[in-house]
N, C-alpha and C positions, 0 to 999 in steps of 0.2 A: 569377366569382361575387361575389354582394356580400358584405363582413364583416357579421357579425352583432353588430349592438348590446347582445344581450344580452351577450357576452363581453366586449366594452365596460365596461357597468357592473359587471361581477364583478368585473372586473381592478381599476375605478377602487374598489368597494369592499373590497377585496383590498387596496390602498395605504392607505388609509384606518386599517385593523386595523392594519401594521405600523407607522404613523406615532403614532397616540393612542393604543391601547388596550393592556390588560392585554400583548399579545405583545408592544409595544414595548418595555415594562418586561425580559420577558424576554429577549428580543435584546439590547437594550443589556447584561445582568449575564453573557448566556453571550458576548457582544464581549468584555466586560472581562475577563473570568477566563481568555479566550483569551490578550488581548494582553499581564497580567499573567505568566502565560506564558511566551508568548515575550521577556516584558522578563527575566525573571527567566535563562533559557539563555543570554540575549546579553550580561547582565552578568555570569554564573559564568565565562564565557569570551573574555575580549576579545582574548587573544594567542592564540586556537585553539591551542595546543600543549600542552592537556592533552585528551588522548585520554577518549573516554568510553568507559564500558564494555561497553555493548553492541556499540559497534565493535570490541574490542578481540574479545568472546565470537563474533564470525561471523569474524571473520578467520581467528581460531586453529582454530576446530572444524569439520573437513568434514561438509558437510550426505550421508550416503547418498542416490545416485543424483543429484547434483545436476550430474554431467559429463555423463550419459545424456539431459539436457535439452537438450542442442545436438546429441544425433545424434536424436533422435524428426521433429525438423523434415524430415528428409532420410532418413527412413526412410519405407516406408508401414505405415500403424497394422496391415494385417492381419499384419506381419512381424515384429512385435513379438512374442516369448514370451519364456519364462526359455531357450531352448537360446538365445536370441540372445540375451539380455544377459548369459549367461553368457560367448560368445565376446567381447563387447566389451568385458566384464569382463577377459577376459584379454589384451585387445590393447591396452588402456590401465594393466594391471598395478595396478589399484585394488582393494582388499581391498573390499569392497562386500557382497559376498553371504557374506560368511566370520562379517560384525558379528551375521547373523540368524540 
């Protein structure tokens, strides 16, 4: 099938919009406040040895049910209920359903 030249000129007046007009202006301030950014993270930490703290809050805190996420792959979904995760709750010895 042939391309269609309509799709042609949309696209070239699509490139158009992003190069001159009003979006370009926007594009370029939401790049800059991006790459400000990321300048700003890579010079708070140049020797990586100061831990941030959202890493530091998933490390320490177990997520509920988040061991159960590698047995669902190799389970079938109709065999999932609470008697089953309650058994695998107790064969992985995870306080899990105690927290609710």
């Amino acid at each position: 099938m042939a391309k269609s030249t309509r799709s042609k000129v949309k696209r070239a007046y699509r490139a158009k919009k992003r190069e001159d007009s009003v979006y370009a202006a926007i594009e370029a301030a939401r790049l800059e406040r991006l790459s400000s950014k990321l300048r700003a993270i890579r010079e708070a930490d140049k020797e990586g040895d100061v831990k941030l703290a959202d890493v530091i809050d998933e490390e320490d805190t177990p997520v509920p049910g988040s061991s159960w996420f590698l047995l669902f792959g190799l389970v079938d979904h109709s065999d999932v209920n609470l008697e089953s995760l309650e058994r695998i709750n107790q064969v992985l010895n995870y306080p899990l359903l105690d927290a609710y």
